[in-house]
C-alpha positions in Angstrom: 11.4 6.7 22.5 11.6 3.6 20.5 14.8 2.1 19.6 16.8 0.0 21.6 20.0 -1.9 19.6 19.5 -5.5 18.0 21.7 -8.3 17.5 22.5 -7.4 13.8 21.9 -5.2 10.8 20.7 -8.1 8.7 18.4 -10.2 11.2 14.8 -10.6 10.1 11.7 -10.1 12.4 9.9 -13.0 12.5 6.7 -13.0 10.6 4.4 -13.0 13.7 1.6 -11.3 12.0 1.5 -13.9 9.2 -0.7 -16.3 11.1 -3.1 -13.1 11.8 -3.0 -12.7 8.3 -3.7 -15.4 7.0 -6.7 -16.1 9.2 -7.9 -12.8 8.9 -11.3 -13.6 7.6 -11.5 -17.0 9.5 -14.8 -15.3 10.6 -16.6 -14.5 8.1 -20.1 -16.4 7.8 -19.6 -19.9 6.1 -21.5 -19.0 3.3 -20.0 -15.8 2.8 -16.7 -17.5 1.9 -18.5 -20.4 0.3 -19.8 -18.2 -2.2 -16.1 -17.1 -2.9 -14.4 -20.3 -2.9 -12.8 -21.4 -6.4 -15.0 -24.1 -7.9 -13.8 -27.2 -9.8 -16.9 -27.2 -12.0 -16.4 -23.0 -13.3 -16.0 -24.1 -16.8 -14.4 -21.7 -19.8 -16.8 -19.7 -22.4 -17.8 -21.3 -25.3 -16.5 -18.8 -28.1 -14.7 -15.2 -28.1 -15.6 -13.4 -24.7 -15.0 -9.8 -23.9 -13.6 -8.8 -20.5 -14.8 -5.6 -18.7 -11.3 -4.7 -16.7 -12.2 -1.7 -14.4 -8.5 -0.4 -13.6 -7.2 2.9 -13.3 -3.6 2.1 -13.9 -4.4 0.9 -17.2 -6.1 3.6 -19.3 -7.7 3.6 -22.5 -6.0 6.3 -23.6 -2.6 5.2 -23.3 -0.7 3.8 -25.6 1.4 1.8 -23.3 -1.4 0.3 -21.9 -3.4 -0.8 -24.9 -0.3 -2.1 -26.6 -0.4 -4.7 -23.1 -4.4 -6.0 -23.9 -3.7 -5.9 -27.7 -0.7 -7.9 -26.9 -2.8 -10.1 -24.9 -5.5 -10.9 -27.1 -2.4 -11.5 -29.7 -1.9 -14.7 -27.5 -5.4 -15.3 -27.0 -7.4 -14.2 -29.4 -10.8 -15.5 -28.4 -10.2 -12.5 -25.5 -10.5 -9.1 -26.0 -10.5 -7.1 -22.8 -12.1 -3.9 -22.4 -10.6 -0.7 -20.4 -12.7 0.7 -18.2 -11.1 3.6 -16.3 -12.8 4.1 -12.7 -11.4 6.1 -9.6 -9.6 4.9 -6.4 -10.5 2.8 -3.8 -13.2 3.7 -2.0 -14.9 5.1 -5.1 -14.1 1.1 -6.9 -15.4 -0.8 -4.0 -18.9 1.0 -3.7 -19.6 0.9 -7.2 -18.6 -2.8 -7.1 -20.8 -3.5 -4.1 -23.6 -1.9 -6.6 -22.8 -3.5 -9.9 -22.9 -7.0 -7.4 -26.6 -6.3 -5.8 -27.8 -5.3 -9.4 -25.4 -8.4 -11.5 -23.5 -6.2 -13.6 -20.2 -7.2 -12.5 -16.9 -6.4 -14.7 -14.7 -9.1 -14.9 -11.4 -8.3 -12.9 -11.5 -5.2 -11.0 -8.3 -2.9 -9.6 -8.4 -2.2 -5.8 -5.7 -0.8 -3.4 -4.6 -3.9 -1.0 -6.8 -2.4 1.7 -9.7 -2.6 -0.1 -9.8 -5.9 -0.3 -10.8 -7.5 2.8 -14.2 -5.8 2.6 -14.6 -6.8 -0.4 -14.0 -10.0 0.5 -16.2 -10.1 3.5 -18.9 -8.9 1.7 -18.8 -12.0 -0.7 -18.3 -9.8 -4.2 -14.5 -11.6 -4.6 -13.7 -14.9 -6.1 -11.4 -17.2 -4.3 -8.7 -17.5 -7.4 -6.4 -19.9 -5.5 -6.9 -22.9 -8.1 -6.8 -20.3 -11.0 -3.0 -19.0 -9.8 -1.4 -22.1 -9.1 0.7 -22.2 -12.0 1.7 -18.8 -11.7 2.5 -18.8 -7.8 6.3 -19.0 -8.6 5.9 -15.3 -10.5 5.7 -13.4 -7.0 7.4 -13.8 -3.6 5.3 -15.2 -1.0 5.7 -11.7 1.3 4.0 -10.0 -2.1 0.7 -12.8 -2.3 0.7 -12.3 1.3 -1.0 -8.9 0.3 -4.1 -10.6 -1.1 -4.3 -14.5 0.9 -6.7 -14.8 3.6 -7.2 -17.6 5.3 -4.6 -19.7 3.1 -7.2 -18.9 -0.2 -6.1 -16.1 -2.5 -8.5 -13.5 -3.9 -6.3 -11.2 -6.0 -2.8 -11.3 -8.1 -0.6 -8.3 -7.0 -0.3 -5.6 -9.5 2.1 -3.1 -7.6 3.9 -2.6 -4.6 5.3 0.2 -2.3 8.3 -1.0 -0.8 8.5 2.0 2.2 11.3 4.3 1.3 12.5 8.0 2.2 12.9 10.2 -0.4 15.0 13.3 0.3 16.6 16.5 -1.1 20.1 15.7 -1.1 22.0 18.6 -1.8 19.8 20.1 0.9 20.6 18.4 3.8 24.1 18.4 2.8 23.7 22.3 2.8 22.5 22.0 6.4 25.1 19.7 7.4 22.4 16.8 8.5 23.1 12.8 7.4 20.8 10.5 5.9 18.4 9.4 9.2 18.4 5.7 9.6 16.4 5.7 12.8 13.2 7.7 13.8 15.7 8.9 16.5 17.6 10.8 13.6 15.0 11.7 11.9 13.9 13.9 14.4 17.3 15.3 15.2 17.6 15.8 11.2 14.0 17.9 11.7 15.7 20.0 15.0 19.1 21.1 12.7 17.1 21.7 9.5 14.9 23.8 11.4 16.5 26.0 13.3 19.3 26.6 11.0 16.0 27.9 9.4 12.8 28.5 10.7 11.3 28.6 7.0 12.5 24.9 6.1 11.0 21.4 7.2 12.2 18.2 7.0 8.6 17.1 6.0 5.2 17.8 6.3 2.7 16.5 8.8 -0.5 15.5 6.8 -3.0 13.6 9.4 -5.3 12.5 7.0 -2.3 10.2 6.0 -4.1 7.4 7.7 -2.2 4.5 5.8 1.3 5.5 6.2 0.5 6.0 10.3 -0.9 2.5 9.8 2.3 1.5 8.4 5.1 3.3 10.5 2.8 1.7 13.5 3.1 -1.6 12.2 7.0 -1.0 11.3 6.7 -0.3 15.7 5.3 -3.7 16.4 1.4 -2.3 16.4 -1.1 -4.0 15.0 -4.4 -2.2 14.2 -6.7 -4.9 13.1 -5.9 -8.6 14.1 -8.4 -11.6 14.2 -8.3 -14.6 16.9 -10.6 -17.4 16.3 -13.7 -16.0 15.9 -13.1 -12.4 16.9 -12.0 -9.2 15.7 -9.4 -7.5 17.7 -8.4 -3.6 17.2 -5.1 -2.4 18.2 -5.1 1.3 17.2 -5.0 2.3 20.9 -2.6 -0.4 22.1 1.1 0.9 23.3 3.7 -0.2 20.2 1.3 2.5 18.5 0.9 5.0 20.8 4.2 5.5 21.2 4.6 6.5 17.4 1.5 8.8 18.1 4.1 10.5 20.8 6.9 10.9 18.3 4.8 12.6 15.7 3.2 15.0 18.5 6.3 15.8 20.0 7.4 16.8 16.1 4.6 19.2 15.5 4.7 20.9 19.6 8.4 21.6 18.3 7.0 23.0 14.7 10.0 20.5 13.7 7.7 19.4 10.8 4.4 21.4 8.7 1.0 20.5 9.2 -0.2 20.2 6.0 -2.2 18.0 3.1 0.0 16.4 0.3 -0.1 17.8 -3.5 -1.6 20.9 -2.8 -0.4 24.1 -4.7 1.4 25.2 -1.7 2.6 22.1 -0.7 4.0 21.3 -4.5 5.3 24.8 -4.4 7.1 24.6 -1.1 8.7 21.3 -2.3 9.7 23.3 -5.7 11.6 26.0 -3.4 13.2 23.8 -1.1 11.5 24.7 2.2 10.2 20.5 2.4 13.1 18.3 2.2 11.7 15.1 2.7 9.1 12.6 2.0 8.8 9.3 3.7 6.4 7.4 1.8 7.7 4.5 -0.3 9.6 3.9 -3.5 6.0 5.5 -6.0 7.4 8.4 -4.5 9.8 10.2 -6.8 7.5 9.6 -9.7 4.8 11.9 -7.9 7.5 14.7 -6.5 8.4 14.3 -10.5 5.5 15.5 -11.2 5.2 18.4 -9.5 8.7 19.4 -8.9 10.2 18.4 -12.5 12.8 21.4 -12.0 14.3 19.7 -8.9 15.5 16.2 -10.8 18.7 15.6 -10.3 18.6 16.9 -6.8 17.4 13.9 -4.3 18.1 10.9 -3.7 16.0 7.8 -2.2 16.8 5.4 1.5 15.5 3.1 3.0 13.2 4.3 5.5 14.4 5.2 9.1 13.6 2.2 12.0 12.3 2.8 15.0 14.9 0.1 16.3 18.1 0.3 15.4 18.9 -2.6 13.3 16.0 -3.7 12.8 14.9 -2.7 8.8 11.4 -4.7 8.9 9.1 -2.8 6.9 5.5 -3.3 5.8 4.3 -2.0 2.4 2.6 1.0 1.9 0.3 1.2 -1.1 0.2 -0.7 -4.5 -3.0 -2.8 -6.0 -4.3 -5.8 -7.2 -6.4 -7.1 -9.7 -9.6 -9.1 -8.3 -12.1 -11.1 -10.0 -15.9 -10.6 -8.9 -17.5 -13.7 -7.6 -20.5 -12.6 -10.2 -18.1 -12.8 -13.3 -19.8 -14.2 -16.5 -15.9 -15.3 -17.6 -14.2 -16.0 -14.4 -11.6 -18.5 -15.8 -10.8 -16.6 -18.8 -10.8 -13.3 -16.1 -8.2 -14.8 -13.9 -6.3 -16.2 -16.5 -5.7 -12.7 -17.7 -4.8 -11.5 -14.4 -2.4 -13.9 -13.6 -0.9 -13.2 -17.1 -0.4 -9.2 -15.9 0.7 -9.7 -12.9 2.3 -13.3 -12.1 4.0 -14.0 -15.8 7.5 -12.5 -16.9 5.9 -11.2 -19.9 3.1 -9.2 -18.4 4.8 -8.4 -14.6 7.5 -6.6 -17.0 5.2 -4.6 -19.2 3.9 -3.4 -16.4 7.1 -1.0 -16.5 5.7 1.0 -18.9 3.4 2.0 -16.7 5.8 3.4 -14.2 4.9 0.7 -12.0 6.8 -1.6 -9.7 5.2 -4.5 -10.6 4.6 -6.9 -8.0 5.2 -10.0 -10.2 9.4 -11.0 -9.9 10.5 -10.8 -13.2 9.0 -6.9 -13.7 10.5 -6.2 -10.3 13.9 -8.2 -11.2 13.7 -6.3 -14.8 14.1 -2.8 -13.1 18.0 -4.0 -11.9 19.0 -3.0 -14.8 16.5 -0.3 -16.0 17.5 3.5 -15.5 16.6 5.5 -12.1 13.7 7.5 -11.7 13.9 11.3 -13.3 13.3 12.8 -10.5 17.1 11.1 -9.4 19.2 10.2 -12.3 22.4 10.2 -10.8 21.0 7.5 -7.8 22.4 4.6 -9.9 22.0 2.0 -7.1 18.2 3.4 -6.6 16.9 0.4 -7.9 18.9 -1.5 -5.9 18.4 0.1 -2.9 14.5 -0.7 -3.7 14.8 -4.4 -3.8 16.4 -4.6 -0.8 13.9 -2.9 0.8 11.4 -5.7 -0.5 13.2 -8.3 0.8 12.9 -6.5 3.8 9.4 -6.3 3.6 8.8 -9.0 6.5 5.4 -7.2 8.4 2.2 -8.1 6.5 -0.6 -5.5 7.3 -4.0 -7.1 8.2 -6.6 -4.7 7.5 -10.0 -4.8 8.6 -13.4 -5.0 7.1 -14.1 -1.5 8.1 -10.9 0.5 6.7 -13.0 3.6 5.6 -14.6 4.3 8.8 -11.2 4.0 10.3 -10.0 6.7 7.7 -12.8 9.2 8.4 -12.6 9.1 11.7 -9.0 9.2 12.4 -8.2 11.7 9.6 -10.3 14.0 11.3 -9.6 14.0 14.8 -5.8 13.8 13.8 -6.3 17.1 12.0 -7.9 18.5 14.4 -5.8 17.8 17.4 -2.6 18.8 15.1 -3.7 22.3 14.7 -5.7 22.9 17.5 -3.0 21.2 20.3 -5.1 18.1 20.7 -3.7 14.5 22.1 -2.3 12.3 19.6 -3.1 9.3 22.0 -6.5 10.3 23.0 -7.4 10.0 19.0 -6.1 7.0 18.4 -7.6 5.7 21.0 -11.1 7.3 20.3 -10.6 5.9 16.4 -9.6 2.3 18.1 -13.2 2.4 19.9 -15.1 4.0 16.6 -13.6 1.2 15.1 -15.2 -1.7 17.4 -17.8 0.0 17.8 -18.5 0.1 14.2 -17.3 -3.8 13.5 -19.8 -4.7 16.3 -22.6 -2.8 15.0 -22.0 -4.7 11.6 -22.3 -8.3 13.4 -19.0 -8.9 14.0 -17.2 -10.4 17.3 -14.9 -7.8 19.2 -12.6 -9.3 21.5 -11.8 -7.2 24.6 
């Protein structure tokens, strides 16, 4: 198992992804990223312009969130920006890649951080790096780190998921089990839940979880998508992570957690009587086990998450968007000056709050110090705290590939399959790690052995 001792509590990995990172898309055809490169000759409208936002944070029919444009077309009122509400990710970056081909672009367009590099790859995203400057001060550098490639930046952070565990805490007092702070624990937590009874988990198992595998890998030292020079490189099936794909076998052989998908009506209902105890997830969490366990506020109480070395509390993020501006924009100044303004600016990072968001712009996330705990844990009083400590433990930057969706379907899948049928854990992530070159060489790409 992983988890041998470290020097200290408070040392920091080093960032040894960062360089992957940032060179993440270092091989993308020279025209591809020509065409998204920031240009000094983009000039401003003449006149009032109108800005198609496609978001699904921000919703016409909210209040809260049409009191933030009117508020911004109170400062500048030759903009007016338009709601449009549009689904997640995947659903976002198709109809993106269709409004490009037929140029009907919005204007700044909402995407979960791992949409992006597709996006970006397929030359749809403008290279905003000239339009942030001014507001690069707004967000930590491991925060713009979500949305830089190459050293040029395509997006300004909306939110972030700082990883977390959120727990029943009168529960696992009940059962006599502490607060896990290693993966170690965790699993001895599951074995003394469990059979003190047989009825009650520590958590469910949901394969098709394919981010937060992702991220507990990375948290392991894995890396699943990495670039080199001119080559791709895909780590799914190397050992850091197939080690974690042993520790959540050897969890579901011992029926030590529930194989099951989130948010379904059993799975909300299970949480509601107490027979799942835990989510590890990150800190959007209580807001969602609010939501379908309203009766149960009051009752847990939030961590950090558990390492997988002792010591060592690196994290990456799990989850959270930004806004992006589309290469095709009619109004691509007056775009990103209105995403930078959300996001990167004290006034709009902290009205972001009232969107039960953690913004990822400083003052928003600095703002919540001093704001009241989530409802699902009102008497956490240090949650908040707790949270943005975790951020500044937020040291592993996550490169995701061009090909994140056909990662997804085929490791969601076989995961499922292998968790309720007795399959390998290792012999899927290795079978996703060749799907994945497979499919990155099929699309032109370089795949380094």
């Amino acid at each position: 198992m992983l988890g041998a001792e470290t020097p200290s509590a408070g040392a920091r990995r080093p960032r040894r992804r960062r360089a992957a990172l940032a060179g993440a898309l270092a091989l993308v055809p020279a025209l591809a990223l020509a065409a998204c490169s920031s240009s000094d000759d983009d000039a401003a409208s003449d006149g009032p312009v109108t800005l198609e936002f496609w978001t699904y944070s921000l919703k016409g029919t909210d209040p809260e969130a049409q009191a933030i444009v009117d508020r911004y077309h109170e400062l500048n009122p030759d903009v007016t920006v338009k709601l449009s509400e549009v689904g997640g990710t995947a659903e976002t970056s198709s109809k993106l890649l269709a409004a490009d081909r037929a140029d009907t672009v919005p204007d700044v367009v909402q995407v979960e951080y791992r949409a992006l590099p597709s996006l970006v790859v397929s030359g749809v995203v403008k290279d905003i790096t000239d339009d942030v400057a001014d507001v690069r001060d707004g967000v930590e550098d491991n925060i713009w780190d979500l949305t830089t490639f190459d050293g040029q930046v395509y997006g300004v952070p909306q939110d972030i998921g700082p990883m977390m565990l959120t727990y029943r805490a009168d529960l696992f007092a009940q059962y006599g089990v502490a607060v896990p702070t290693t993966w170690e624990e965790y699993a001895a937590a599951a074995e003394a839940i469990h059979t003190q009874d047989p009825s009650v988990y520590i958590a469910s198992f949901s394969p098709t979880q394919f981010e937060f595998f992702a991220s507990v890998a990375a948290q392991a030292g894995g890396e699943w998508w990495s670039n080199d020079g001119d080559a791709w490189s895909v780590g799914i099936g190397d050992e850091p992570s197939l080690e974690t794909a042993d520790y959540w076998q050897d969890l579901v052989e011992r029926d030590l957690v529930t194989v099951e998908p989130l948010l379904t009506p059993e799975w909300n209902a299970k949480v509601n009587d107490g027979k799942i105890l835990s989510w590890a997830a990150a800190a959007w969490a209580p807001s969602v086990l609010y939501s379908v366990a309203p009766n149960t506020a009051g009752l847990w109480e939030a961590a950090p998450l558990p390492q997988w070395t002792r010591g060592d509390a690196s994290v990456p993020f799990l989850g959270g968007s930004t806004y992006l501006v589309p290469e095709k924009s009619e109004h691509a100044e007056e775009a990103a000056a209105f995403a930078a303004w959300l996001s990167a600016t004290d006034e709009g990072s902290t009205s972001l709050l009232s969107l039960d968001l953690l913004p990822g712009g400083t003052a928003g996330r600095e703002a919540t110090l001093t704001a009241e705990p989530p409802m699902l844990m009102p008497q956490q009083t240090d949650f908040w705290q707790v949270v943005d400590q975790v951020v500044a433990d937020t040291t592993i930057p996550v490169t995701w590939g061009p090909n994140v969706n056909v990662a997804q379907s085929a490791f969601g899948d076989a995961l499922n399959e292998a968790a309720l049928n007795g399959g390998s854990f290792r012999d899927v992530f290795t079978a996703t790690q060749e799907t994945i070159a497979a499919d990155l060489e099929k699309s032109g790409f370089t795949v380094a052995d």
